[in-house]
C-alpha positions in Angstrom: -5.5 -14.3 -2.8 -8.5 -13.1 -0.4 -10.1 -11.6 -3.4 -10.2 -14.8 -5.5 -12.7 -16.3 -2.8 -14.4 -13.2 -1.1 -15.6 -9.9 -1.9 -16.3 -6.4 0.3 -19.0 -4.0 1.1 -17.2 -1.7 -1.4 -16.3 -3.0 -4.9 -14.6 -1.8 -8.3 -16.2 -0.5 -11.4 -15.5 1.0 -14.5 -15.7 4.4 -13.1 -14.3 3.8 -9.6 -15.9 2.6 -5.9 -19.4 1.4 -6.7 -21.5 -1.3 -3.4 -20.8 -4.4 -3.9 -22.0 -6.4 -1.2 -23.5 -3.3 0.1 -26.3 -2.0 -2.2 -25.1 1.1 -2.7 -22.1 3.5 -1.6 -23.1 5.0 2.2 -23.8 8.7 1.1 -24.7 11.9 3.1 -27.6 12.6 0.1 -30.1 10.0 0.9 -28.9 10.4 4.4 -26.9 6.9 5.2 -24.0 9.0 6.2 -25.2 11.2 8.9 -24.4 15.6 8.4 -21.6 15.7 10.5 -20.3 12.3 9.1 -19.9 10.1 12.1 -22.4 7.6 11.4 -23.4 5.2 8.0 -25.8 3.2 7.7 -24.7 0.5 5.2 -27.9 -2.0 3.5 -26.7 -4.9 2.4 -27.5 -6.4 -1.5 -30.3 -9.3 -1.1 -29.5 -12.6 -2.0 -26.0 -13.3 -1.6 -25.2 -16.7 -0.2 -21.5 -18.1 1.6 -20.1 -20.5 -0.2 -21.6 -22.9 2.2 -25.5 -21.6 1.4 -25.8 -19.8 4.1 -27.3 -16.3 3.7 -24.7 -13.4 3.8 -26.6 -11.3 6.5 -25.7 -7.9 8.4 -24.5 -10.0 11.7 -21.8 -11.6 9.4 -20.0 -7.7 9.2 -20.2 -6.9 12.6 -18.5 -10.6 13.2 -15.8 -10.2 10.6 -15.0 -6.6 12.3 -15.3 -8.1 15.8 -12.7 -10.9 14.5 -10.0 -8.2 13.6 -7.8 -8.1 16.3 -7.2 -4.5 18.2 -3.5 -5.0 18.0 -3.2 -5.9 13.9 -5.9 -4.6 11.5 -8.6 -2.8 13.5 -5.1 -0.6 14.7 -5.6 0.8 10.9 -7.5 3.4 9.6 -10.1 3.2 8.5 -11.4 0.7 11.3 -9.5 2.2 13.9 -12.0 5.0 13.9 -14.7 2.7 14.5 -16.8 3.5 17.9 -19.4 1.2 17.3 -20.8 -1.4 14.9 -24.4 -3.5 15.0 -26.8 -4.9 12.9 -30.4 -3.9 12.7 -32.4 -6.4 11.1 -31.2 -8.6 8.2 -29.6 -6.4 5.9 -28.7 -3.0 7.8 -25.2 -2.2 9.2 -24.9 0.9 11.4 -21.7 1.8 12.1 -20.5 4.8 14.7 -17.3 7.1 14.1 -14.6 8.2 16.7 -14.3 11.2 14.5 -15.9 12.1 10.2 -13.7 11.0 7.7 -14.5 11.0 4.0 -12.7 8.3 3.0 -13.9 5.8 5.6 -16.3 4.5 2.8 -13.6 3.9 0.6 -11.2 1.7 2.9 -14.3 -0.3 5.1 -13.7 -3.9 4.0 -13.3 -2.8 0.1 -10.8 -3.4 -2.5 -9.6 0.5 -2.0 -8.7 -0.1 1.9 -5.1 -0.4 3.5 -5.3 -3.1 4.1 -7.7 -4.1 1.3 -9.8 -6.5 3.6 -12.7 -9.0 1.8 -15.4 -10.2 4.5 -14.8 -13.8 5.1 -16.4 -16.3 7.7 -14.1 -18.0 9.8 -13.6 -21.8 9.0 -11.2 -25.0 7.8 -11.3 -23.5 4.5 -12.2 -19.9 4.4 -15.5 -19.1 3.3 -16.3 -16.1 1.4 -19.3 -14.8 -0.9 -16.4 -14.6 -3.7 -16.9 -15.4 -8.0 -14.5 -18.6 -6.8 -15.1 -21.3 -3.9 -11.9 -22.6 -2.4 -12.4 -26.1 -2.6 -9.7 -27.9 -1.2 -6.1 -26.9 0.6 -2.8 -28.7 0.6 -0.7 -27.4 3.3 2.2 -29.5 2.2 2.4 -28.0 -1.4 0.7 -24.4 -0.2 -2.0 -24.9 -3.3 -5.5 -24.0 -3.4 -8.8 -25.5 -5.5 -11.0 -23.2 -6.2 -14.1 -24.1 -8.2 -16.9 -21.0 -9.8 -19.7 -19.6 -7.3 -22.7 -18.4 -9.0 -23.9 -16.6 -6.3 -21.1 -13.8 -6.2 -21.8 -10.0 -6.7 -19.1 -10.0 -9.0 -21.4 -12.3 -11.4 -20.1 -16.0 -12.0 -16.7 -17.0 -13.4 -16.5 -17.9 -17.4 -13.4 -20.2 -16.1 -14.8 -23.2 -13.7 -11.9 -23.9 -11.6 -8.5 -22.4 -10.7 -5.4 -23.8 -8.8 -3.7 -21.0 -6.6 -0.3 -22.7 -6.3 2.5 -21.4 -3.8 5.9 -21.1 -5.4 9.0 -20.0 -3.2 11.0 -18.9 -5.7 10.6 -16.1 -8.3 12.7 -17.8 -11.1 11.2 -20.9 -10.6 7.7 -19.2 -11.3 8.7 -17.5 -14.1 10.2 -20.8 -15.6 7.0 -22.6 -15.1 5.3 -19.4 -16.5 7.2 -19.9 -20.0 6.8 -23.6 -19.7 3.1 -22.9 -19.7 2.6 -24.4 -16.4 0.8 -21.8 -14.9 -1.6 -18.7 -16.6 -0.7 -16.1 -14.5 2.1 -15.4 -12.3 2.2 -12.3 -9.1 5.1 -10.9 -8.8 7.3 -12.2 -11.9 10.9 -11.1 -12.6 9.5 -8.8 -15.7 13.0 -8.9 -17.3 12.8 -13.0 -17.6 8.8 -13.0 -19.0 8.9 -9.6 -21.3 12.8 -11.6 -22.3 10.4 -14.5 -23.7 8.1 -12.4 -25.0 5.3 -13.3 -22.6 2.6 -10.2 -21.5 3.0 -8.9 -18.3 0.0 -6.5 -16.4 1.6 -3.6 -15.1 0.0 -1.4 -11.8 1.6 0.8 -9.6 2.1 -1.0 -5.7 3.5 2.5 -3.9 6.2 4.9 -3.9 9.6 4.4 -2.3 11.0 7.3 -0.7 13.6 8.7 1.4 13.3 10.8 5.1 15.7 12.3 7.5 15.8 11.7 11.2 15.3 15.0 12.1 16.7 15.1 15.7 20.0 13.6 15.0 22.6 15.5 12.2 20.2 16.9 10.4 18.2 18.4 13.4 19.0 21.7 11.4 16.6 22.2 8.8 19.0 24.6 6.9 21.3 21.3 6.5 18.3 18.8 6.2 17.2 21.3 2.7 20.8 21.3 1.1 21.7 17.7 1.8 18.0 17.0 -0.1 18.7 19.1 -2.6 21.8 17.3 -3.0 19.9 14.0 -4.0 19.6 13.3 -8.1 16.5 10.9 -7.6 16.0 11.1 -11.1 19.2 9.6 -11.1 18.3 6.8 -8.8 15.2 6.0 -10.5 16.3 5.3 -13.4 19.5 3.7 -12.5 18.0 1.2 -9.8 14.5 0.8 -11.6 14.6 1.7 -15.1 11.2 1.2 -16.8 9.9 0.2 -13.8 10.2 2.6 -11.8 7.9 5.7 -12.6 9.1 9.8 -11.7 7.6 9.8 -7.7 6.9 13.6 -7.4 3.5 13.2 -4.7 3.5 11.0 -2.0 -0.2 10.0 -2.4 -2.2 8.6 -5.9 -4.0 11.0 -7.9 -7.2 9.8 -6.4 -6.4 11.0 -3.0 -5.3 14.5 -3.8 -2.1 14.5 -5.1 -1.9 17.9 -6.9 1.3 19.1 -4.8 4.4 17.8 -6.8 8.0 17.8 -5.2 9.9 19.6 -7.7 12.3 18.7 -10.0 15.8 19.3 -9.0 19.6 18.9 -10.7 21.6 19.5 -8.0 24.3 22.3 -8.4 27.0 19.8 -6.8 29.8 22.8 -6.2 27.2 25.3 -5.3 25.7 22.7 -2.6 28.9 21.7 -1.4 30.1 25.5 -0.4 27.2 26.1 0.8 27.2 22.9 3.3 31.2 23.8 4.3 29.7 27.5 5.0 27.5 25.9 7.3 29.7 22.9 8.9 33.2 23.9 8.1 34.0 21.1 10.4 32.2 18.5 8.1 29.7 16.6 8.4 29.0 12.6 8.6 25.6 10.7 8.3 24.7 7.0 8.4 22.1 5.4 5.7 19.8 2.4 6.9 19.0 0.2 4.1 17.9 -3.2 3.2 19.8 -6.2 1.4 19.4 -5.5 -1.9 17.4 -2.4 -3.1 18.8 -0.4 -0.4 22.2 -1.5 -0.8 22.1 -0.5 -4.1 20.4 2.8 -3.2 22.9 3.5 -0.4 25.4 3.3 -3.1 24.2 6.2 -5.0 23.4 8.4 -2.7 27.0 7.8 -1.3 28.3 9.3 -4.3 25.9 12.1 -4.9 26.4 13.3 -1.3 30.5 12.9 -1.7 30.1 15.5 -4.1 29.2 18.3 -2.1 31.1 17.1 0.8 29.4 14.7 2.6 30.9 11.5 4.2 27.6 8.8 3.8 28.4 5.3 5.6 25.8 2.7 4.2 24.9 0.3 7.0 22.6 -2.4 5.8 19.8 -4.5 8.3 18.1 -7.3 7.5 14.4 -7.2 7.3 14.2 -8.2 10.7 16.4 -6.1 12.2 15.4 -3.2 10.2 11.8 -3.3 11.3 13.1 -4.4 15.2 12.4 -2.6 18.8 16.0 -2.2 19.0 16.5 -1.5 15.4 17.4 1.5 13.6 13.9 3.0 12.5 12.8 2.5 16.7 16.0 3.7 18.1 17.1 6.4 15.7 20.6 5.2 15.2 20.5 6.4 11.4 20.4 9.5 9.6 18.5 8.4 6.4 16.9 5.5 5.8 14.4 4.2 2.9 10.2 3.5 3.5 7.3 2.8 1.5 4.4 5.1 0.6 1.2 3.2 0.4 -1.0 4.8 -3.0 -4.1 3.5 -1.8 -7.0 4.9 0.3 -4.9 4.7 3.3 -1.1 6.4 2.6 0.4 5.3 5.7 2.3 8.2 6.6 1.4 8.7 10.4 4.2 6.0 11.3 6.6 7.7 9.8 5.9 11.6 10.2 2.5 12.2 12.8 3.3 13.3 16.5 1.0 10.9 17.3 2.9 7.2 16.0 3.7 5.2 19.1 6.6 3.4 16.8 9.1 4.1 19.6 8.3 6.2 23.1 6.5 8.7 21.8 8.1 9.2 18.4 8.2 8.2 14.7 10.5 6.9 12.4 11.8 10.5 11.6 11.4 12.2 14.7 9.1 15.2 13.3 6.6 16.8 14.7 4.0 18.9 13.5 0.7 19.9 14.8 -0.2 21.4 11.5 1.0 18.0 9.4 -1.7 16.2 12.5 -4.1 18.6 11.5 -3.8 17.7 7.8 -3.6 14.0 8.4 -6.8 14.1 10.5 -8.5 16.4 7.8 -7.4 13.6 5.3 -5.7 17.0 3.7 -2.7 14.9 1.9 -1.8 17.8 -0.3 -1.0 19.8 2.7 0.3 16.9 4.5 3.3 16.4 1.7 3.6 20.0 1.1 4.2 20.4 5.0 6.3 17.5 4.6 8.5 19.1 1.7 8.7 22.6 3.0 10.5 20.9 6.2 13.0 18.5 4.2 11.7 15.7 6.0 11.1 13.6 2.9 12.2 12.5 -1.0 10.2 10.5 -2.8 12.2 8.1 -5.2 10.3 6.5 -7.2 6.9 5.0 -7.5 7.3 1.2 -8.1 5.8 -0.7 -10.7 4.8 -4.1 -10.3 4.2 -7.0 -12.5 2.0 -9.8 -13.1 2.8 -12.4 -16.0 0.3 -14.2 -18.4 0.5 -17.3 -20.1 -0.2 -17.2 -23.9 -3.7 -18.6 -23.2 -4.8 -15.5 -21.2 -7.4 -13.2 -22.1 -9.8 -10.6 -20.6 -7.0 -9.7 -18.1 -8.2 -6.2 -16.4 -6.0 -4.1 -13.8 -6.8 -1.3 -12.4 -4.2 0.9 -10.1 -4.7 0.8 -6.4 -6.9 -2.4 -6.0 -6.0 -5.8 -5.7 -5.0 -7.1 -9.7 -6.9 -10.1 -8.8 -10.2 -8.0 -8.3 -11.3 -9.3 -11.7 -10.8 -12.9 -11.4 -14.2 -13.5 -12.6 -13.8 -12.3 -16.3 -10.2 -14.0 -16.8 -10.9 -16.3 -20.0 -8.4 -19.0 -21.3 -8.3 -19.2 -24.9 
């Protein structure tokens, strides 16, 4: 809800990243990103106040950085690659590089960032420069005042005030949704508002999708390609997601690259399964690591696609906390398969899972592959040569990308989203009728 109250050097407009609280985008032709990239200079836009009053000045970024913790956000990219950070003067931000990247612009406290981090001051109530002021907290009930700032970027709110209420349950949301207790709802079941013939705001959150360890069965890459091949994701998509789930053939969004596309496959079940007895004639057994629920239900599937050509697929299932664990089975690399998600924003998150470099257990990643040439890529920001690498080793299957879903009340209008940024970016032009 960060983006309700507070807004980021970078913003959203019509036609893509645009300054918000910054004037303008850093850029190498007027020479506030340095020639060999490792250096912006960001000028701040004049008179913007904190909700308090107080002027938003260039001291107040290099706070909020300082305020990240090394261990939690500044561990990301893009502030991770941040060597130094100071103001000069009132309104000027320099900021020193570890190493050029061109989409360090794009992810620096903006609405296009992994994590998508608004600059806020530290206080009670957090205090942003945002189109809404939060007013008052309840930390009984979780809800929120928040009342129209006129000093915002983002031009002033045409609704006063807003209510940000916390509700634990999904159905119970939903239910109030109908009722017409509440406008707008995150994360409704879309089945149970699109049932009652209430809107809903579609956007795309990310792509789930499917890797091999790579040091365990499948250390052999001969294997690792026909038990992939073996996979109907088609299948899966639409059986587990239906409408909601769109084809997943790139790991990254459009925006980043994106023009290398996994290739559709129909798996040739008898063909793949005397081709996997050529290779094991003994047999072979793998272990899937999945979450309650989705996974389950994926696990399922892929048990009976990979029974068809042969392959006995036990389905273990962890809970979110064990799944995610030091001793679990992405750290310890007690599974064969297992499910993650593909960020599609300016920051795809697929070091974790694939670079040389992750630190998620000693010294390796989720699926145990390294490739200098995949670091190269990542470095480079080079994602179509990154999934390409990626596909070419059998490492990975993207499933599906996921579609999310807001829900509107019947008195909602001027409700924008736009993939890949926060869908409550807009706030300020949301209009009850």
């Amino acid at each position: 809800m960060a983006w309700l109250y507070a807004d980021g050097l970078v913003g959203v407009g019509p036609s893509g990243p645009l300054g918000l609280l910054a004037e303008r985008l850093p850029n190498k032709r007027d020479g506030s990103i340095a020639s060999d990239g490792k250096s912006l200079t960001y000028t701040l836009r004049p008179n913007v106040r904190w909700h308090d009053g107080r002027p938003f000045l260039a001291s107040d970024v290099v706070e909020a950085f300082h305020r990240l913790r090394p261990d939690t956000w500044r561990s990301y990219r893009p502030y991770s690659l941040v060597r130094s950070i100071e103001a000069r003067g009132t309104r000027t931000v320099r900021v020193a590089l570890k190493e050029a990247d061109p989409l360090f612009v794009l992810g620096f406290f903006s609405a296009y960032g992994d994590p998508n981090l608004p600059l806020v001051r530290d206080s009670n109530l957090p205090i942003g420069t945002g189109p809404y002021a939060v007013r008052s907290y309840s930390s009984a009930t979780g809800n929120y005042t928040l009342r129209s700032w006129a000093w915002s970027p983002r031009s002033a709110p045409v609704s006063t005030e807003m209510t940000y209420r916390f509700v634990p349950d999904q159905n119970t949301e939903a239910a109030g949704l109908v009722a017409g207790e509440y406008d707008a709802a995150l994360f409704a079941p879309h089945a149970f508002v699109e049932g009652r013939g209430l809107r809903t705001a579609r956007y795309t959150a990310g792509a789930v999708v499917l890797f091999a360890n790579t040091t365990g069965a499948l250390s052999s890459l001969a294997l690792r390609r026909l038990v992939m091949s073996s996979i109907d994701r088609e299948d899966i998509r639409t059986k587990i997601f239906g409408n909601w789930g769109m084809p997943a053939d790139t790991l990254v969004s459009p925006g980043l690259g994106g023009r290398f596309r996994f290739p559709a496959q129909r798996p040739d079940a008898e063909a793949l399964r005397q081709a996997i007895q050529r290779l094991r004639p003994s047999g072979i057994s793998l272990t899937f690591a999945g979450l309650p629920g989705l996974g389950d239900r994926i696990g399922l599937l892929l048990q009976a696609q990979l029974s068809a050509v042969g392959v006995d697929l036990r389905v273990k299932s962890f809970s979110p906390q064990e799944y995610f664990a030091e001793n679990g089975p992405l750290h310890t690399g007690l599974f064969d398969l297992a499910l993650d998600g593909m960020s599609y924003s300016r920051d795809p998150d697929l070091e974790a899972t694939f670079s040389c470099t992750s630190a998620t257990a000693p010294g390796l990643n989720y699926s145990r592959f390294c490739d200098a040439g995949l670091d190269r890529a990542l470095a480079q920001e080079n994602f179509d040569e990154a999934t390409r690498i990626l596909h070419d080793r059998a490492v990975v299957l993207p499933i599906s990308q996921i579609v999310s879903c807001m829900g509107l009340g019947p008195n909602v209008r001027n409700f924008h989203v736009q993939n890949y940024v926060p869908v409550t970016y807009f706030c300020n032009q949301w209009a009850l009728t």
